[in-house]
C-alpha positions in Angstrom: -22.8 8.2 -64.1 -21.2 5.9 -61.9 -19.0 8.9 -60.6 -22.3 10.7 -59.6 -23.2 7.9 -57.7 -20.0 7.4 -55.5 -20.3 10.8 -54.4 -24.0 10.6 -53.2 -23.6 7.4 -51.5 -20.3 9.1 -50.1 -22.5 12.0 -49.0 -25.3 10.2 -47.6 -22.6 7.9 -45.5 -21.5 10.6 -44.0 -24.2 12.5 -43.3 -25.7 9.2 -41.5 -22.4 9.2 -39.7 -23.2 13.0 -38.8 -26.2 12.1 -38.1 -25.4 9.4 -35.3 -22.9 11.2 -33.2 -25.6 13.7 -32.2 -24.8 12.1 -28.7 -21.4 12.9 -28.5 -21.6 16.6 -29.2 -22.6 19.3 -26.1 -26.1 20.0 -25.6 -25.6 23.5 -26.6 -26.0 21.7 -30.3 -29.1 20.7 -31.8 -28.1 18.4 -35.3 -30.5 17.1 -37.9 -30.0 15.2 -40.8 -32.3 13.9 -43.7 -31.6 12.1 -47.5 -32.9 9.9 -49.8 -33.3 8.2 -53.5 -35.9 8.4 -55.5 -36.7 7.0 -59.3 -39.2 7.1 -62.2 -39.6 5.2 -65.0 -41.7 6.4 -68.3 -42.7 3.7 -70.7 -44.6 4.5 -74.0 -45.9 2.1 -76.8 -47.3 3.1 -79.4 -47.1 6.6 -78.7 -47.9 9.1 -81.5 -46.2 12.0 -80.9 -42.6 9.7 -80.4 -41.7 6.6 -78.4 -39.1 8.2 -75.7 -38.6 5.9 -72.5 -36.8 7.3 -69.6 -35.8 6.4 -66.3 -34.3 9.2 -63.5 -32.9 8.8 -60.5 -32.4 11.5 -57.9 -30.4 11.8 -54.4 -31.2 14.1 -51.9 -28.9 15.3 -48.8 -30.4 17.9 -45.7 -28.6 18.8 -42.9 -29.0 21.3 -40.2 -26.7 22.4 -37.3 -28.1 25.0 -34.3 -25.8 26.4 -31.6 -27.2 28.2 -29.1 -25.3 29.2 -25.8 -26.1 32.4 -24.4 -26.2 35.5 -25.8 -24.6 33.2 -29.2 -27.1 31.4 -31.8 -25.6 30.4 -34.9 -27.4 28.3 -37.3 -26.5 26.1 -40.2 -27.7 24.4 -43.2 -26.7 22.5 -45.9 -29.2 20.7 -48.8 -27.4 19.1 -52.1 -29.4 16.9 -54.9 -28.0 15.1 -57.7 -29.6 13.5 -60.2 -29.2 11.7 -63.8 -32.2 10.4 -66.4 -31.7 8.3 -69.6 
């Protein structure tokens, strides 16, 4: 578990990194960049059919990369989740 969660806060680092150097990159680029974290939690008393708790938590990485210069358009994109419930 707590290697699953270094990698998505590695990914999301660097995809806010990415993300922030839009400037730097030629015009002829168009970037875009998106994650997040959710988590549930399920809590049962007194439930008939079995007493199963559960919390989940899920990571979520986008990213899309456009060139276009022209007669060349070349388009790009990436989307990982990772998730763990117990």
């Amino acid at each position: 578990m707590k290697f699953k969660l270094i990698i998505a806060l590695i990914a999301t680092t660097t995809v806010s990194t990415f993300s922030a150097q839009e400037d730097m990159i030629q015009s002829s680029w168009k970037l875009k960049a998106s994650y997040g974290l959710n988590g549930t939690q399920s809590s049962f008393v007194n439930w008939n059919a079995g007493d199963r708790n559960n919390i989940a938590v899920l990571g979520y990485v986008a990213g899309s990369a456009k060139y276009e210069k022209g007669n060349i358009k070349w388009d790009n994109d990436l989307g990982a989740a990772l998730g763990e419930m117990k």
